[in-house]
C-alpha positions in Angstrom: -4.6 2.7 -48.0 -2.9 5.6 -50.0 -6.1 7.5 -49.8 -6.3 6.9 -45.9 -2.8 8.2 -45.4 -3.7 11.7 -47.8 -6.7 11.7 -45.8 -5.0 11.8 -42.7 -2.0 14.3 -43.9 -4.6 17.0 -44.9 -6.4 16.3 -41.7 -2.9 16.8 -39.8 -2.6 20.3 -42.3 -5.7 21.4 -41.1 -5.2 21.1 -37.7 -2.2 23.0 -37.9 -3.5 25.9 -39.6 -6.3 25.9 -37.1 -3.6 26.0 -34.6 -1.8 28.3 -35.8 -4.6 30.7 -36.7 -5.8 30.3 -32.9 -2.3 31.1 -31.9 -2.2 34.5 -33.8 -5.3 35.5 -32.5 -4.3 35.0 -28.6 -1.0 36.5 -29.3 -3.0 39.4 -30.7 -5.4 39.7 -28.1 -2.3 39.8 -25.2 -0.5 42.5 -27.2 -3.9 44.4 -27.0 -4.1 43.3 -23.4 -0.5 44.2 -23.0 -0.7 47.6 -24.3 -4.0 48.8 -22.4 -2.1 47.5 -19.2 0.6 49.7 -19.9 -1.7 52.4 -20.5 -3.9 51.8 -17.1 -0.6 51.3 -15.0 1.0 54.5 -16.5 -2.1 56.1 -15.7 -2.3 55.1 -12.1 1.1 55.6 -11.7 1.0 59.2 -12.5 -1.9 60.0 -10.3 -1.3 57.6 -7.7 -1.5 60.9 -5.3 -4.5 62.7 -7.1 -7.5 60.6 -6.2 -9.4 63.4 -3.5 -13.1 64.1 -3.7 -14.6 61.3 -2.2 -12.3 58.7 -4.3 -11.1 55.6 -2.7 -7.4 54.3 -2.1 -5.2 52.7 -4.6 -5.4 49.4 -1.8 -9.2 49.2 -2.0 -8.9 49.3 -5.8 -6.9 46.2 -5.6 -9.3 44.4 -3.6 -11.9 45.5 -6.0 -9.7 44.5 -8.7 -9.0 40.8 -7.3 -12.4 40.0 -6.7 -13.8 40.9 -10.2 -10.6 38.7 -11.6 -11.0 35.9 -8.9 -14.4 35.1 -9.6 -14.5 36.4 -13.2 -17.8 38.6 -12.7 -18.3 40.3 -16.0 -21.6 42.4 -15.6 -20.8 44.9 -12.9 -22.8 48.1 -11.1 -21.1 50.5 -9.4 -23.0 53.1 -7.0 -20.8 56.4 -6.7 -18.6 57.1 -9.4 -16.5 60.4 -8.3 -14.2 61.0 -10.5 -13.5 57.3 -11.3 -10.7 55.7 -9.4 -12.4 52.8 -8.0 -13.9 52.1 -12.2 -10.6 52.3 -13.2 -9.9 49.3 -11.5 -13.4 47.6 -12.0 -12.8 48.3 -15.8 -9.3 47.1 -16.0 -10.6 43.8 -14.2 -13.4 44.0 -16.6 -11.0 44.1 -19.8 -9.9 40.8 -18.6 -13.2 39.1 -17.9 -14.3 40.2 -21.0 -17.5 42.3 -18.7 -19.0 45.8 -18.4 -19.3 48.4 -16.0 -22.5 50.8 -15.4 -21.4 53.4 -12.7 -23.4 56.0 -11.5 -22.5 59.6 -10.3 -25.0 62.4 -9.6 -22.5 65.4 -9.6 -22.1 66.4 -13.0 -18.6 67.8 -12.5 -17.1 64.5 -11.3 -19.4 62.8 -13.9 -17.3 64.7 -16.5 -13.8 64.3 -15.2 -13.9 60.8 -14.6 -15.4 60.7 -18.4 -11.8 62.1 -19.0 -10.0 59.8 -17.0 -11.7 56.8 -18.6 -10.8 58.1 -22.0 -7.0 58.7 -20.6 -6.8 54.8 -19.2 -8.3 53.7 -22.4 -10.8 52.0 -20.6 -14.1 53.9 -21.8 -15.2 50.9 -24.0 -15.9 49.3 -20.9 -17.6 51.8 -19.0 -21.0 52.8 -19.6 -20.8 56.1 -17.2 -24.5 57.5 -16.0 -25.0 60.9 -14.7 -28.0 60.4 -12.5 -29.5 60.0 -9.0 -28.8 56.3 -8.1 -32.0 57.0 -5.5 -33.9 56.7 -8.9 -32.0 54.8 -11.3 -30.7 51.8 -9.2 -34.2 50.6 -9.0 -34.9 51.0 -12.4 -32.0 48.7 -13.8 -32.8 45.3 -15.3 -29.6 44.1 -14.2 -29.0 40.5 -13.8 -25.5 41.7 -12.1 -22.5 39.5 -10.6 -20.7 42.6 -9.2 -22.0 45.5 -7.3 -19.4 48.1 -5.4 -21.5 51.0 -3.6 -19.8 54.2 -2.0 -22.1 56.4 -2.7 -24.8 58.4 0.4 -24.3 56.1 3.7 -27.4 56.6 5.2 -29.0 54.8 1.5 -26.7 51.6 2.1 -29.4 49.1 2.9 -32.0 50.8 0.7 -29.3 50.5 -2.7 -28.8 46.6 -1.1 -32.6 45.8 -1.2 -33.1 47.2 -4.6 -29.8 45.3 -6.0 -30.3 42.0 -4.4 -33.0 40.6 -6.6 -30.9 41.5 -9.8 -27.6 40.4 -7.7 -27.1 36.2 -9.9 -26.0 33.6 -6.9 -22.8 33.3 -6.8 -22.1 37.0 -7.1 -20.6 39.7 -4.8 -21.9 43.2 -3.4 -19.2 45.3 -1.6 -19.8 48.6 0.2 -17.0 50.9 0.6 -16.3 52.9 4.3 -17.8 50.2 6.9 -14.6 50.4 9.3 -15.4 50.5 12.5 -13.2 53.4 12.3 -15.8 55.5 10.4 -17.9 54.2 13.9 -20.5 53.0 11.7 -21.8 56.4 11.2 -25.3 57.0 9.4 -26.9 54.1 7.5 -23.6 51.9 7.7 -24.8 50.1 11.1 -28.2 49.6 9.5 -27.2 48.4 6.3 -24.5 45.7 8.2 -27.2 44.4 10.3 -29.4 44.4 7.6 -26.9 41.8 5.4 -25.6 39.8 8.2 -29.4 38.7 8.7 -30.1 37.2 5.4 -29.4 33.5 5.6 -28.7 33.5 1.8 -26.1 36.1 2.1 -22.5 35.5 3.1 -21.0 38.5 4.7 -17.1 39.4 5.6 -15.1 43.1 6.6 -12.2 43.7 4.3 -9.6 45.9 6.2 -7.4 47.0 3.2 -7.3 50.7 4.5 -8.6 52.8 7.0 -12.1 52.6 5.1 -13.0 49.0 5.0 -15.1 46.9 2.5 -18.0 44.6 3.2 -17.9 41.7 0.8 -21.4 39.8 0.4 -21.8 37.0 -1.1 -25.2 35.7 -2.7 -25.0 32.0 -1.7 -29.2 31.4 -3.3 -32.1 33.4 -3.9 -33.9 32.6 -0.6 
């Protein structure tokens, strides 16, 4: 019985250290989380009325933002960088999921400052920035992905969409950026919204956040 009862207090001390080893390491883990937060938010915060050149608005990058958290996508493609707003807020999702973002820009002055900005936020660790033409390197990607944001040329919606979709894991999300009927579906946007809404194994809604509008696609199954 005595040895029973030692047997059972060092199991009992065990568990505790355990415990309390697992306890450091989360409260670790949300000062780290905590501090890059602070960093992102700062950042945001002080360039809340810089995003120009093609960049979208701080609302979409909350939608974005949700999404990736919501459904905790971790392996995420982004079609247009600029000079980074919208993977600002992928990435900081991203740092929460525990995911990655590839984003693609083909102007390699934008490509450079949004490098910058991604250093700034301290999010680079999370971004793996390309400076390419996504007409060439989207198709090329292994992928799989579970998050795909495009706002890059509109008349190349649909042909980004069919290139993405095999790589796109059910259960995941593809959102376009500027498919308001506001914009008056100008160029490929029509197209590429048909296009979607046609597929039975796609699930397709309009996000009006701002002026600009995001379709959100859902990939229900592979056929």
């Amino acid at each position: 019985m005595r040895n029973k009862a030692v047997s059972y207090k060092f199991f009992v001390f065990l568990f505790f250290l355990f415990c309390l080893f697992v306890n450091s390491d989360f409260s670790e883990q949300n000062k780290v989380d905590s501090l890059l937060d602070k960093k992102v938010k700062r950042f945001l915060e002080n360039h809340r009325y810089q995003w120009h050149d093609m960049n979208v608005p701080e609302s979409d990058g909350k939608v974005l933002f949700d999404l990736i958290v919501k459904h905790n996508y971790k392996k995420a493609l982004e079609i247009g960088t600029s000079t980074g707003h919208s993977a600002i807020w992928i990435a900081w999702a991203l740092s929460k999921t525990g995911g990655k973002l590839i984003t693609i820009e083909i102007n390699e002055r934008r490509y450079k400052e949004a490098l910058e900005n991604f250093k700034e936020t301290g999010l680079s660790e999370y971004i793996d920035a390309r400076l390419a033409d996504a007409h060439e390197l989207v198709p090329q990607l292994k992928g799989p992905f579970d998050f795909v944001f495009c706002d890059a040329d509109k008349w190349w919606y649909k042909n980004y969409f069919v290139a993405v979709l095999p790589k796109l894991e059910v259960g995941g999300c593809y959102t376009a950026h500027n498919v308001s009927m506001r914009f008056g579906r100008r160029g490929g946007i029509k197209e590429f919204l048909d296009y979607v809404k046609s597929l039975p194994n796609v699930e397709t809604t309009i996000v009006d956040s701002s002026y600009s509008g995001i379709s959100v696609s859902y990939k229900k199954s592979e056929k």
